[in-house]
N, C-alpha and C positions, 0 to 999 in steps of 0.2 A: 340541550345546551343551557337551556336559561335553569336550571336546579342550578348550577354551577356558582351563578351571580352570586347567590346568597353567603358563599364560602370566600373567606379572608385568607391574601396572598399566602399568609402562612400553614393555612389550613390548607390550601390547593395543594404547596410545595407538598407538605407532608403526606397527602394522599396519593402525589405523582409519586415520591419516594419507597411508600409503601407496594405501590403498584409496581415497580420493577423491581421490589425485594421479592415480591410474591412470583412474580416471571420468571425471572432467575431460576427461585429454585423450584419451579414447575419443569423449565429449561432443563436442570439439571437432573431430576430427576429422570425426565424422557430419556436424556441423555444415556444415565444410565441401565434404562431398560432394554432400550436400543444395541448397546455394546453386547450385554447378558444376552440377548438373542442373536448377536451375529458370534459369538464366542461359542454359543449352545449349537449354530446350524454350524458351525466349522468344525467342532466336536461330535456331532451327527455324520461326518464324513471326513474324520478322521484325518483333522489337518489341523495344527495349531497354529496362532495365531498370536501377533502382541498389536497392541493396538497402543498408539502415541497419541500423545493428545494434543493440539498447538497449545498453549496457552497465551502466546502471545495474541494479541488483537488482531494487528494489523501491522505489518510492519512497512515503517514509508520510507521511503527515500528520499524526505523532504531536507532540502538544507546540504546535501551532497553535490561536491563539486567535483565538476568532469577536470580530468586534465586536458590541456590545452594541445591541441597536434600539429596544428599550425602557426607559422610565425613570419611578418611579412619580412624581406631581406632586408631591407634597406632603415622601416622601424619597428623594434624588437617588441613596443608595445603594445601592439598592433598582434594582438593573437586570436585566433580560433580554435574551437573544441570540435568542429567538421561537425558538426550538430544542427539545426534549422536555417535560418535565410542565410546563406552565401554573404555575407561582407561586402561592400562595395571593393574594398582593397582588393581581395583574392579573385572578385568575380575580373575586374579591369586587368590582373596579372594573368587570368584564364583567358580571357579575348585577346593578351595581347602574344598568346601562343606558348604559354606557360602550362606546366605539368601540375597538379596538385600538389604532387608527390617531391617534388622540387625544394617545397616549404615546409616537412615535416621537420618535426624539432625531434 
């Protein structure tokens, strides 16, 4: 760790940079050897095969919003998406011998 000291922030960046170009296409390459022999043993018995690739990363869900299912009678801003803790509103209209299904919008 201490050879490291000796290297200016921009020298580090650039050897982190270099370091995941070189990964990459180590990655990639594997990748491709890997494919070339599942395509060779699929072809060794006589099954073809196509093979997709994701290219996407990761796909999130970050930032999506539920619709809302429920909505209390009496005020309409008072909504829930029947998702994590119970509401005070809906749990009080559940106690007081109310259906869930009562408040669906």
């Amino acid at each position: 760790m201490s050879e490291f000291q000796n290297y200016s922030e921009s020298e580090l960046q650039s050897m982190i940079e270099n370091a995941k170009k070189a990964l990459d296409a180590k990655q990639a390459s594997k990748r491709k050897e890997v494919i070339a022999q599942i395509k060779e043993l699929a072809a060794s018995i006589n099954v073809s095969i196509e093979i997709i690739e994701n290219t996407d990363k990761k796909l999130t869900r970050k930032g999506l919003k539920v619709p809302y299912k429920y909505s209390h009678p009496e005020d309409p801003s008072k909504q829930w998406t029947g998702r994590g803790v119970t509401p005070k509103w809906m749990q009080d209209l559940l106690n007081a011998g109310h259906d869930k299904s009562e408040f669906s919008i």
